[in-house]
N, C-alpha and C positions, 0 to 999 in steps of 0.2 A: 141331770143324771146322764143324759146322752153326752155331753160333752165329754163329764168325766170318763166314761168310756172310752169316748174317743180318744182323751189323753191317753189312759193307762192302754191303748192300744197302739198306740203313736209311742208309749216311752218301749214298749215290745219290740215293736220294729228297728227300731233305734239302739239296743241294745242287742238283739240278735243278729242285727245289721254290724254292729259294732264287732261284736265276738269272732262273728264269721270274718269280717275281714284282718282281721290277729291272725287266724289260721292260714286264711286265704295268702298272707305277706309273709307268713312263717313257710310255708311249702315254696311261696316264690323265690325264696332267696337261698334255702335249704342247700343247693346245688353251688350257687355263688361264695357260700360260707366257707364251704369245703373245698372249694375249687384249687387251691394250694397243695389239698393230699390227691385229690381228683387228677391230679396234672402228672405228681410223681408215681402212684399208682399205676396210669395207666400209659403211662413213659409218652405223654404228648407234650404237644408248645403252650406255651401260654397263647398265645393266636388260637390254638386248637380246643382251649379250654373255655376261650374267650365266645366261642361255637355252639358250647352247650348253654352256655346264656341268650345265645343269639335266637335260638330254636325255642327256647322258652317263649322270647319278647314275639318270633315269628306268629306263633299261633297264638298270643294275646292279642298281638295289632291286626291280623287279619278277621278275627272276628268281632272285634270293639261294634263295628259298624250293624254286622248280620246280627249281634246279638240283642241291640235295639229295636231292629226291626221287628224278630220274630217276639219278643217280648212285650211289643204293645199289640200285637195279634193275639198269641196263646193264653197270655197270663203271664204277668211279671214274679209274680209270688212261685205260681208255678216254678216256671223255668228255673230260677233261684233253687230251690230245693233239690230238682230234676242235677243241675249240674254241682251241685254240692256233692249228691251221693258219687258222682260220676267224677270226681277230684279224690273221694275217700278211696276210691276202687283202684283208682289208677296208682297214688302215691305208694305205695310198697312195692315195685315193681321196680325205684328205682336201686332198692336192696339189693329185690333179686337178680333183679340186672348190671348190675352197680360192674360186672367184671370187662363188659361188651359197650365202649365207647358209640357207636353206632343206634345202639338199644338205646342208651340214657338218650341219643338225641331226640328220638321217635318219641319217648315218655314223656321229655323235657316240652317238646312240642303240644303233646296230649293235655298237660295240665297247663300249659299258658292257654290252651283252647277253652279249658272249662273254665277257669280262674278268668278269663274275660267276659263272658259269659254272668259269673257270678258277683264279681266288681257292677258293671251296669244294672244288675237286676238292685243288689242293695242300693246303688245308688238312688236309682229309678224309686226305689217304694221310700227311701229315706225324704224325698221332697215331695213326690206325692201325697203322702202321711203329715206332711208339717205345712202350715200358713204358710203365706210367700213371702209375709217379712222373717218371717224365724229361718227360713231355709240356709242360707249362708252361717248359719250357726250350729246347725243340725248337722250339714255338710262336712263343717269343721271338725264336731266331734266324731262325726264318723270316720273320716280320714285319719282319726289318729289312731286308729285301729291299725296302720299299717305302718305308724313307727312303730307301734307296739313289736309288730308281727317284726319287724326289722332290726329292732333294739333286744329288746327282750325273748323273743320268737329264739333270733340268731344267738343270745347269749345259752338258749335252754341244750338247744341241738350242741353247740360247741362243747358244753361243760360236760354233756350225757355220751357226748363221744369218746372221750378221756375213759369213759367206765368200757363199754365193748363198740363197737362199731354197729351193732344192731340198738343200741338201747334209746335213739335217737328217734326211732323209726318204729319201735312198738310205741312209745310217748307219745308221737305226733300224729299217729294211727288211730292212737285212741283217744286224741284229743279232737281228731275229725270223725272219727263215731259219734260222739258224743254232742257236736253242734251241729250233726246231721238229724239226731232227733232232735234239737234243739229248734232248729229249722223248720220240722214236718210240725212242730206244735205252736208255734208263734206267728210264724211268716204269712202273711195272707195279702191280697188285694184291698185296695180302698175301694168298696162298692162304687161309690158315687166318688169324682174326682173331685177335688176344689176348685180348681180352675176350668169351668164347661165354659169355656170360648176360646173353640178351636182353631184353629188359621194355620199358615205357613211357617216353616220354621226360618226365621229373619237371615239374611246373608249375613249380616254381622259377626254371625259365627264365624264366620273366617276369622277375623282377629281375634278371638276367643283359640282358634285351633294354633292360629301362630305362638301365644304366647303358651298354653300345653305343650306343642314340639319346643318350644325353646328350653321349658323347665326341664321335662323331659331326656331330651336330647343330655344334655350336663348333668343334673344331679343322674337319673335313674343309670347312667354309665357309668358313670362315680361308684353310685352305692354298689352296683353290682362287680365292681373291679375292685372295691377298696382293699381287700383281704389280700389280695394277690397284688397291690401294689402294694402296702407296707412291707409282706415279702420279699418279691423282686426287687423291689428296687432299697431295700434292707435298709428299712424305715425298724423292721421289726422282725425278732426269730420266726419260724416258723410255729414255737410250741406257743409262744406270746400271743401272736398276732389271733386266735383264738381267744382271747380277751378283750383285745380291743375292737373285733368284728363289728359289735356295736355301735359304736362311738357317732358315724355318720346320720345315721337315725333319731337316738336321742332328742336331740334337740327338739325336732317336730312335734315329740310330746304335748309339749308347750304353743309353738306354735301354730300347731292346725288351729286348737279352738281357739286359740287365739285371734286368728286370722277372721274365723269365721266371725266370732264376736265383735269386732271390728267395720266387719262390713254389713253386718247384718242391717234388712232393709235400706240401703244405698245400693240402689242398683248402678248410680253412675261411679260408686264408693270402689264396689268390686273390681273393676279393672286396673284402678290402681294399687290396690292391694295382690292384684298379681303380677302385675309389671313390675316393680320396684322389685319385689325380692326375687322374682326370676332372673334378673338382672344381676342382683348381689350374687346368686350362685355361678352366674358365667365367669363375673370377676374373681371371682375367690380360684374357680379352678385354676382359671390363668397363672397366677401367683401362688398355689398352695404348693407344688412339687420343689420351689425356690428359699422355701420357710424350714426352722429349726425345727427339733424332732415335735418339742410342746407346743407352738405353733401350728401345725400342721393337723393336731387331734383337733385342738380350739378351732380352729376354720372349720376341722370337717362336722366336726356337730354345728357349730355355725351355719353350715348348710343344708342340715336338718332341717334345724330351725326357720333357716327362710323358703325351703318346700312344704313344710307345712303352712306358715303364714301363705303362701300363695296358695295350697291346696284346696280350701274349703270355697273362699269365694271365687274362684276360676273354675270346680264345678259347679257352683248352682246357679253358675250365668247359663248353664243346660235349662232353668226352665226359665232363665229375661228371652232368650232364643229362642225358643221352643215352637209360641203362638198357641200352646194350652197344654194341659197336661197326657191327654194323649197321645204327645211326641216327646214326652219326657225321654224317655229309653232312648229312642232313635236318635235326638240331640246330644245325650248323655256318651251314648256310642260315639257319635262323630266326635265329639269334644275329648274324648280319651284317647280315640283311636290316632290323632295328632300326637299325645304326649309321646304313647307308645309308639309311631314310626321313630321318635328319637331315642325311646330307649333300647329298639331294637338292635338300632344302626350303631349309636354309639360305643357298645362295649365292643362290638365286631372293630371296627376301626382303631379302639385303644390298643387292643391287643392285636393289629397286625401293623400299628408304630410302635408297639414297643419289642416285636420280633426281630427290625430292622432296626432300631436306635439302642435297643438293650436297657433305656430307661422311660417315665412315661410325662415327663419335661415335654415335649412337643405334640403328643398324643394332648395333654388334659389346656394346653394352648389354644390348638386348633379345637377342641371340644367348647371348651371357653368362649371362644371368639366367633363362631358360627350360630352357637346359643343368640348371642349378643345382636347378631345381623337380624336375626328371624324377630327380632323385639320391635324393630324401628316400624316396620308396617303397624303395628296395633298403636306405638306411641306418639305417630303422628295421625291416627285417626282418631284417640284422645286427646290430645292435646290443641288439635287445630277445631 
């Protein structure tokens, strides 16, 4: 009877865990989506737009780390809830501020603060809640909350923008009301951890943080520039490219749990399940800006697909590292906090090669090729 409990308490957390992170990738990219009318609007460069991406990935990657920490102190469930309301409060502001370039940076910054915050806490309570073999499947399906949030999220805001420029933003208002209680009634702590044998959390993690910045670093630049390079670099109209916003997320659909199911219980299984396709994404970038119009969609969901097959088992090597479950969070932190210094860095750098070259040929190159360097440390401490 208690197990079953525990199940149907495990499948709660797992699917609010899920929900919230749809939301949570729908607000993150909100700005990126738009960033095409966001540029003409507000008569700036694309480098300058590329800014307001930057300020988001800022306050995600700086807190990746403090957000671990303070959530295996306070209460992970806690803190989770606490910064959910504090995403629902802040997200409309960038309505009302939407006229004050300065302003959206300050907002943009405020919600990658809490949306970091609340990435690690679901993460955290998502393998806390599940066995250690099931964890890399658990992971899986949770990560794919955030093609959702990227595929779908971005197709909802684009289509509801077509009706008024507000109706984006009561929808997505009240879809984060609405997983805010969803939140305060599901979400809770695992009393007792499953894993009581605590220790160090293992150096290893370093090549676990290399190969997150390498995924990182190339797709999260990617996704978040995509719109505004089919644009610019007139792959696609402006009123189109609205359509195909999606297209780079997709994939992952598929492949998060996929990924997860894959490695699931191979804990020597995991690392190569995130090397290999974080690899495919460096290469693709390299060659995608050189490929015909249908080419260039097929690659970019293509590397959906190979960030979610690396997504799931590359975080739940958060708890092979760890040394027990009450450094879940704080592992999970540092393991993030790697992806995101690359996703931070990278749209800033696309968009200040594509101000001085006018196309993003060299920009998604060197993006490609830097990925690909930061791989070889974790591939020859696998390999050898």
């Amino acid at each position: 009877m208690k197990n079953h409990e525990n199940r149907s308490e495990q499948f709660q957390i797992l699917m609010s865990s899920f929900i919230s992170f749809i939301l949570n990738s729908t607000v993150r990219f909100f700005i990126p989506v738009l960033l095409p009318f966001l540029i003409v609007s507000l008569s700036i460069s694309v480098y300058l737009g590329s800014l307001l991406i930057t300020a988001y990935w800022l306050g995600y990657t700086l807190f990746q780390i403090p957000s671990g920490i303070i959530a295996d102190r306070m209460g992970t469930a806690r803190l989770n809830k606490i910064s959910f309301i504090l995403l629902t409060i802040t997200f409309p502001f960038i309505y009302i501020l939407r006229q004050s370039y300065i302003d959206l940076i300050i907002i943009q910054a405020l919600l990658g603060t809490f949306s970091a915050f609340i990435y690690i806490t679901n993460a955290s309570l998502v393998q806390k809640w599940t066995p250690s073999r099931e964890r890399a499947i658990s992971v899986g399906l949770y990560q794919t909350g955030f093609f959702v949030g990227a595929s779908f999220g971005e197709f909802l805001v684009l289509e509801t923008f077509r009706i008024s420029i507000i109706t984006p933003f009561i929808i997505i208002f009240s879809l984060l009301i609405a997983v805010s209680i969803l939140n305060l009634l599901f979400v809770k702590d695992l009393v007792e951890s499953r894993e009581k044998t605590a220790g160090k959390i293992s150096r290893d993690i370093v090549y676990v943080c290399f190969i997150r910045f390498s995924a990182g670093f190339s797709y999260i630049g990617f996704l978040s520039l995509f719109s505004s390079f089919i644009v610019f670099d007139h792959i696609s109209s402006f009123s189109n490219a609205y359509t195909l916003s999606w297209i780079p997320a997709i994939g992952g659909l598929v492949g998060s749990p996929l990924g997860g199911y894959l490695s699931r219980g191979h804990t020597r299984g995991k690392p190569i399940f995130s090397i290999v396709p974080s690899a495919l994404i460096g290469i693709s970038l390299i060659f995608l800006p050189y490929l015909n119009i249908d080419l260039i969609f097929i690659l970019s969901s293509t590397s959906g697909f190979f960030y979610g097959l690396y997504a799931g088992p590359s975080m739940s090597m958060a708890s092979d590292v760890s040394g027990g479950d009450d450094k879940v969070s704080s592992s999970s932190g540092i393991i993030n906090f790697s992806s995101q210094i690359g996703g931070s860095m990278s749209p800033l750098i696309v968009g200040y090669l594509f101000d001085i070259y006018g196309n993003f040929n060299l920009a998604f190159g060197i993006i490609g090729s830097i990925s690909l360097i930061f791989l070889i440390p974790p591939i020859l401490k696998y390999l050898l």
